[in-house]
C-alpha positions in Angstrom: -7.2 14.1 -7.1 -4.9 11.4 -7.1 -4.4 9.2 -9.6 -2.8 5.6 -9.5 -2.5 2.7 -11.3 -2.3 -0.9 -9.6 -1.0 -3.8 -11.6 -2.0 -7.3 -10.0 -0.3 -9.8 -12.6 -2.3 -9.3 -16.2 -4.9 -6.9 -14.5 -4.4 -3.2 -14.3 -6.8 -1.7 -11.5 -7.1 2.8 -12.1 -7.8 3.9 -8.8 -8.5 7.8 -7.9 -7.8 9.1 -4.0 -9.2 12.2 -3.1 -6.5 14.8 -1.6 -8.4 15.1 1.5 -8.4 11.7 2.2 -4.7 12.2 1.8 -4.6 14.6 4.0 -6.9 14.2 6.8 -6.3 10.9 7.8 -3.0 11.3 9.1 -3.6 9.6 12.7 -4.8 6.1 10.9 -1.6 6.5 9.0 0.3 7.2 12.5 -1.3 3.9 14.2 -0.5 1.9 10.5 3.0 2.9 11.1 3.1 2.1 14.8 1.3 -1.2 14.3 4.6 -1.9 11.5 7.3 -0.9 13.4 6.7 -4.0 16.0 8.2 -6.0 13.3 6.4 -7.5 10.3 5.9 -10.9 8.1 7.2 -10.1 5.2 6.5 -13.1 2.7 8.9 -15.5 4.1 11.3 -13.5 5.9 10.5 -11.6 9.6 11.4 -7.9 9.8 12.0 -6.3 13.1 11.9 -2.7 11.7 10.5 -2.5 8.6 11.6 0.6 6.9 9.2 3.2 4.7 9.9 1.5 1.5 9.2 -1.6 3.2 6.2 -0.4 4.9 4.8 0.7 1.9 5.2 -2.9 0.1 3.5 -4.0 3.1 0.8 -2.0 2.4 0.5 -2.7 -0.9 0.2 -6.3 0.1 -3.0 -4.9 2.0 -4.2 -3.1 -0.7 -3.8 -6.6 -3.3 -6.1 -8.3 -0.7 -8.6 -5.3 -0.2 -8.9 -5.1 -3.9 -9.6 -9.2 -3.7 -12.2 -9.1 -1.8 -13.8 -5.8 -3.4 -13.3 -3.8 0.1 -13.4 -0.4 -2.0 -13.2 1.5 1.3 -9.7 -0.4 2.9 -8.3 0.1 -0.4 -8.6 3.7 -0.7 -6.9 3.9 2.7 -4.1 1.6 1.7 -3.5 3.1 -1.2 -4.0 6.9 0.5 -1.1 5.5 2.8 1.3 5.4 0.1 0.8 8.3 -1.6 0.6 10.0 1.6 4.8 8.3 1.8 5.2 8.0 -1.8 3.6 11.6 -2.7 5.0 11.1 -6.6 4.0 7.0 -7.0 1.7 6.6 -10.3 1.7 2.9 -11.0 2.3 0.1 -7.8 3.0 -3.0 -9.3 1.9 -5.5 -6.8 3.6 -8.9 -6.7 1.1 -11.3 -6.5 3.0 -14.7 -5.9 3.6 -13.8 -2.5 6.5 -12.1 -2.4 6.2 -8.4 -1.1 9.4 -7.5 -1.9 8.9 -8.1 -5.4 6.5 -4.9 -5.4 7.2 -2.2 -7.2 6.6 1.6 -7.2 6.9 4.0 -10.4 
C-alpha cells in the first residue's frame, strides 16, 4: 500500500493506492503519457513536450480537480500515475492558484 499525502492550500487530503493498481494499469498510464506528449497547457504557458516532472505536475493538476469534484476513482488513478513515475513521492503539494508549476513533490 501506498501512502500519500496531498496538500490543496490549508487542506491536507491522506490518500492510500493499492500496489496493484500501481502496477496493473500500466497501458492507461502509456495512453496518459501519449495523450501529454502532443504538447500541453500548462497554466499560462504551452508546452510542446512536457517532460516527466512536468507530466507529473500535470497530473497533479488532474488529481486537484478529481479531488474537487469528489471523483474518488479518477483520483486514485492520477495519483497511481505518479507514484507509478515518482515511486518514492509522500506528500504532492498541489498549487491551487493555477499555477502547475508551482506543485511540488517530497
Amino acid at each position: 500500500m501506498y501512502e500519500l499525502t496531498v496538500i490543496l492550500g490549508e487542506n491536507e487530503y491522506p490518500l492510500k493506492i493499492k500496489k496493484k493498481i500501481v502496477t496493473e494499469a500500466q497501458s492507461f498510464f502509456n495512453q496518459m503519457d501519449s495523450d501529454m506528449d502532443k504538447g500541453w497547457q500548462m497554466s499560462q504557458v504551452w508546452i510542446e513536450k512536457p517532460n516527466q516532472f512536468q507530466k507529473c505536475q500535470i497530473v497533479a493538476d488532474r488529481l486537484f480537480t478529481s479531488i474537487h469534484l469528489n471523483k474518488k476513482e479518477t483520483a486514485v488513478m492520477m495519483a497511481a500515475y505518479i507514484i507509478n513515475q515518482m515511486p518514492n513521492v509522500k506528500v504532492i503539494d498541489i498549487d491551487t492558484a493555477g499555477n502547475m508549476d508551482e506543485t511540488s513533490f517530497t
